[in-house]
N, C-alpha and C positions, 0 to 999 in steps of 0.2 A: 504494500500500500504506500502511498505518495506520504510527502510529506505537508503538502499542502489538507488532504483530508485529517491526517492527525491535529495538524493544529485548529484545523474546524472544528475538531472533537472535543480539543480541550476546552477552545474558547466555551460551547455550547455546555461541559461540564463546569466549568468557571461560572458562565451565567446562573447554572442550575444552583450550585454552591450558594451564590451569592441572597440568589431569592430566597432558601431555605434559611439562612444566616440572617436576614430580614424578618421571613417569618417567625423566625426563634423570638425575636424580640418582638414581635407586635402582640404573639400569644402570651407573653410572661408579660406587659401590658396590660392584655385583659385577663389575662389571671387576677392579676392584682385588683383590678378593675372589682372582679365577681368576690374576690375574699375582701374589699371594701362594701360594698352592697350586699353582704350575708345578713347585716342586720334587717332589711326590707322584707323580710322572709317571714320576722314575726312580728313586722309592725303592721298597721299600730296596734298598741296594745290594747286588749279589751278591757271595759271598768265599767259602773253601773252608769254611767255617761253614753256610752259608745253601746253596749251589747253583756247583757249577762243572764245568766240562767244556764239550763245545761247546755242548750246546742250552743253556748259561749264555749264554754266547758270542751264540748265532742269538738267544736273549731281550732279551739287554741291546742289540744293535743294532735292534730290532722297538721298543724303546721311544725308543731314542734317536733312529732315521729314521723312525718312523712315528707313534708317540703323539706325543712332543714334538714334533713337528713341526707337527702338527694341532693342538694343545693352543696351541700358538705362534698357530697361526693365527687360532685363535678369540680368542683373549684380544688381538691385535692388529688385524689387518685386516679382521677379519667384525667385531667391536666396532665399530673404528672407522666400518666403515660403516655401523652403524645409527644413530651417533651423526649422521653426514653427512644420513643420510636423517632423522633426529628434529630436527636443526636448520632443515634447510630447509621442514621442516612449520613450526615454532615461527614461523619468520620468515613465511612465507605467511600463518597464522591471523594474523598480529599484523598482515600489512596490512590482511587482509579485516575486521578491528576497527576497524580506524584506517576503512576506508572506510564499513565499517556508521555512526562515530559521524561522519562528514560528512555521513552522509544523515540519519540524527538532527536534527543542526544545520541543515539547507538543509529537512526537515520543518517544524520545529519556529520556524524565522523566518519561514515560510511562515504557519502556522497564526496566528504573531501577527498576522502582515501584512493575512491576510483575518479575522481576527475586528474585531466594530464594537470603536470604543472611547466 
């Protein structure tokens, strides 16, 4: 293969890199985003102003074992996993770079090696 398609390869792995590298930080952004708005989950708070009696009662535990809980989860351990899964891409592209620019180099000494001088 030329040496001109390899370095299309990298550039287009670089571009990939980079978006991911992007992405990383605009998720850990709205992460932070979702674990500042956890508290929305159990507001507002019920009081004999707003709502009381049992289905106050049935309400406010429906938020506090079900939404929060979920809410918890997302902004915890489904975050973190995408985060697990965006790193291990970032490190994969970064080797398939690193190995694209040895075949670059092991081309490219080649091409001096067999041209006349």
């Amino acid at each position: 293969m030329s040496l001109s398609y390899f370095y299309a390869k990298l550039r287009k792995k670089q571009m990939h890199l980079q978006r991911l590298i992007r992405c990383e930080g605009e998720l850990s952004q709205h992460q932070q985003d979702f674990i500042r708005h956890e508290r929305l989950c159990t507001t507002p708070e019920l009081s004999a102003v707003t709502w009381e009696g049992d289905l106050a009662s049935w309400f406010d535990r429906i938020r506090e074992n079900n939404v929060l809980t979920e809410y918890q989860g997302l902004s915890g351990s489904q975050f973190n996993h995408v985060f697990r899964v965006l790193s291990k891409t970032i490190e994969q592209i970064e080797q398939e770079i690193e190995r694209i620019r040895q075949m670059i180099a092991a081309l490219e000494s080649e091409e001096r090696r067999d041209s006349p001088r």
